[in-house]
N, C-alpha and C positions, 0 to 999 in steps of 0.2 A: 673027138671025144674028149679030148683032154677040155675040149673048149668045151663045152659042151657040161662036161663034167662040170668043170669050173663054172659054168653060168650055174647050172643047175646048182652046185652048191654052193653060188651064191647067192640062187633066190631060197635055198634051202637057209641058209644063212640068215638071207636078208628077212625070210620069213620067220626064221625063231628070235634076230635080233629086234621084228617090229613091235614085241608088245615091251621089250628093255626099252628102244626107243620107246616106245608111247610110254611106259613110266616114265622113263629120264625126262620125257617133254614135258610130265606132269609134274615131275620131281623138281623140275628148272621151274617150270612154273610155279611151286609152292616154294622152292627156293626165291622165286620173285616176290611173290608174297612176304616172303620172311624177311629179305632184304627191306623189302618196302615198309613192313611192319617193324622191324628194326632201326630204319630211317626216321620212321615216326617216333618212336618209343625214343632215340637221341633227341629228337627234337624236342617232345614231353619230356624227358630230362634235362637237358637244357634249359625251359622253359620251367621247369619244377628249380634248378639250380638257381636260376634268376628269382624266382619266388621263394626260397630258400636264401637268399642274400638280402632281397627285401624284408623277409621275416626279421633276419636277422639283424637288419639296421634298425629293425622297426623294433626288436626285442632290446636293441641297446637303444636308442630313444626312450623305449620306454623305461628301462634302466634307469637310464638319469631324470627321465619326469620322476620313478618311485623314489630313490636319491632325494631331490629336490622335494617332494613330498614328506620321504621321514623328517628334511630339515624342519620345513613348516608345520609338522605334528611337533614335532622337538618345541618349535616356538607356541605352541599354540597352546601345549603342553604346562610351559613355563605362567605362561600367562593365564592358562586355567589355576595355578596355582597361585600364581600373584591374585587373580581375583578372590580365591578361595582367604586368601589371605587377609585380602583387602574385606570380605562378607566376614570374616571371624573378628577383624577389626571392627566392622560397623554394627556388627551382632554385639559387643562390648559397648559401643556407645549410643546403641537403643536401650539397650539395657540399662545404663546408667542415666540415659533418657528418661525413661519410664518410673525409674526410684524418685527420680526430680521431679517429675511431674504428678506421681505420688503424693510427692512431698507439700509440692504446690498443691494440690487438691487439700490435703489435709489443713494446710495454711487457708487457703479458700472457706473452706468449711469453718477455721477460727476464725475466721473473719466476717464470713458471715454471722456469726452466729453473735458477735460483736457487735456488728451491723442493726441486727434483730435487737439487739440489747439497748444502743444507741437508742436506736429509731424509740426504742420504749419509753425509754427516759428524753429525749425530744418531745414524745407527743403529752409526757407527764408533765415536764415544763412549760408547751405550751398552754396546755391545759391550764396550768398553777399562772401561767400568765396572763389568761384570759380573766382569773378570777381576780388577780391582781390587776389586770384594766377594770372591771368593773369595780373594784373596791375603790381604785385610784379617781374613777369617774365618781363615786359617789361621795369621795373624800373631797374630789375636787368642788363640789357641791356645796358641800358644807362647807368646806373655804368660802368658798362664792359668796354664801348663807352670813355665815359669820364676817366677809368682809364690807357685807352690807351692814350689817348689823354694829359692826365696830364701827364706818361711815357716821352710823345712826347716835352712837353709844358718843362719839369725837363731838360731832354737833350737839349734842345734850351736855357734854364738856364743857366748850365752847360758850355753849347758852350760860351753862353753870358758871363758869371763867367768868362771863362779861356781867353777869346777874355779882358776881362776890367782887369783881370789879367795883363794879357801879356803888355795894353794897361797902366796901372798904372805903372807896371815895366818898362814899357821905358819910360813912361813919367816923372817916378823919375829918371832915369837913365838921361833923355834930360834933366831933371831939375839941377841935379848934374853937368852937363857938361857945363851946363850952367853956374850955381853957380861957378866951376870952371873957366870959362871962364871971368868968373865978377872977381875976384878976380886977374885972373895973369891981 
C-alpha cells in the first residue's frame, strides 16, 4: 500500500504537476524565444552601435567639411566685399566717364557747329573765287587784248621812229645843204 500509495500519489502528483510542466515547457519555450529575441535585439544593438559610430564620424566629417565651409564663406565674404568695393570704385569712374564724355559731346557739338560755320565761309570763298577766276580770266583777256594792241601801238612807234629818223636825217642833210648854200 505504501507502494502503492506512493505510485498513486505520484501519478496524482505527476497528474497535477503536468499542466506546471506544460506551462514551464511553454514558459522555457517563450523563455526561448526571449532569449532568442534578446540575442537578436544585442545584435541590432550592436549593429545600431556600429551605425551610431558611423553616424558619428560621419557627423564629425561633416563638422570639419561645415568648419572648412564657414572659412570659405569667411573668404568669399571678404571678396564679396572687395568686389563691392571694387563696383563702388568703378561706379566713381563711369561716373566721371560719363561727365567727360558729356563734356566731349558738348565739345563735339562746338565743333561741329564750327564746322558748319567753316564749311559756310569755304563754300563763300570758293564761291568769291570762282567769280575772281572768271574776272581774272577776262582780265586776262584784256591783257591778251591790249598786249596785242601795244605789239600794234610799238610797230606804229617804230614806223613813227624810222619815219622821224628818216625825217631828221634829211632834214639835217637839207640843213647842211643849206648851211652850205649860206656859206658859198
Amino acid at each position: 500500500m505504501n507502494n502503492e500509495l506512493k505510485t498513486m500519489l505520484e501519478s496524482i502528483i505527476q497528474e497535477a504537476l503536468k499542466p506546471i510542466k506544460d506551462e514551464m515547457h511553454t514558459i522555457k519555450g517563450e523563455v526561448q524565444t526571449i532569449k532568442e529575441d534578446i540575442h537578436t535585439i544585442k545584435g541590432e544593438v550592436q549593429s545600431l552601435k556600429g551605425e551610431v559610430q558611423t553616424v558619428k564620424e560621419d557627423m564629425h566629417t561633416i563638422k570639419g567639411e561645415v568648419q572648412s565651409l564657414k572659412g570659405e564663406v569667411q573668404t568669399i565674404k571678404e571678396e564679396v566685399q572687395t568686389v563691392k568695393e571694387d563696383m563702388h570704385t568703378i561706379k566713381g569712374e563711369v561716373q566721371t566717364i560719363k561727365e567727360e564724355v558729356q563734356t566731349i559731346k558738348e565739345e563735339v557739338q562746338t565743333i561741329k557747329s564750327q564746322v558748319d560755320e567753316n564749311t559756310q565761309l569755304i563754300k563763300a570763298i570758293i564761291h568769291r573765287q570762282e567769280e575772281t577766276d572768271a574776272k581774272l580770266d577776262a582780265i586776262s583777256m584784256d591783257v591778251h587784248k591790249l598786249h596785242g594792241e601795244i605789239n600794234f601801238i610799238k610797230e606804229e612807234i617804230s614806223d613813227i621812229k624810222t619815219t622821224v629818223d628818216f625825217t631828221y636825217q634829211k632834214t639835217n642833210k637839207n640843213e647842211l645843204e643849206i648851211f652850205k648854200l649860206k656859206q658859198n
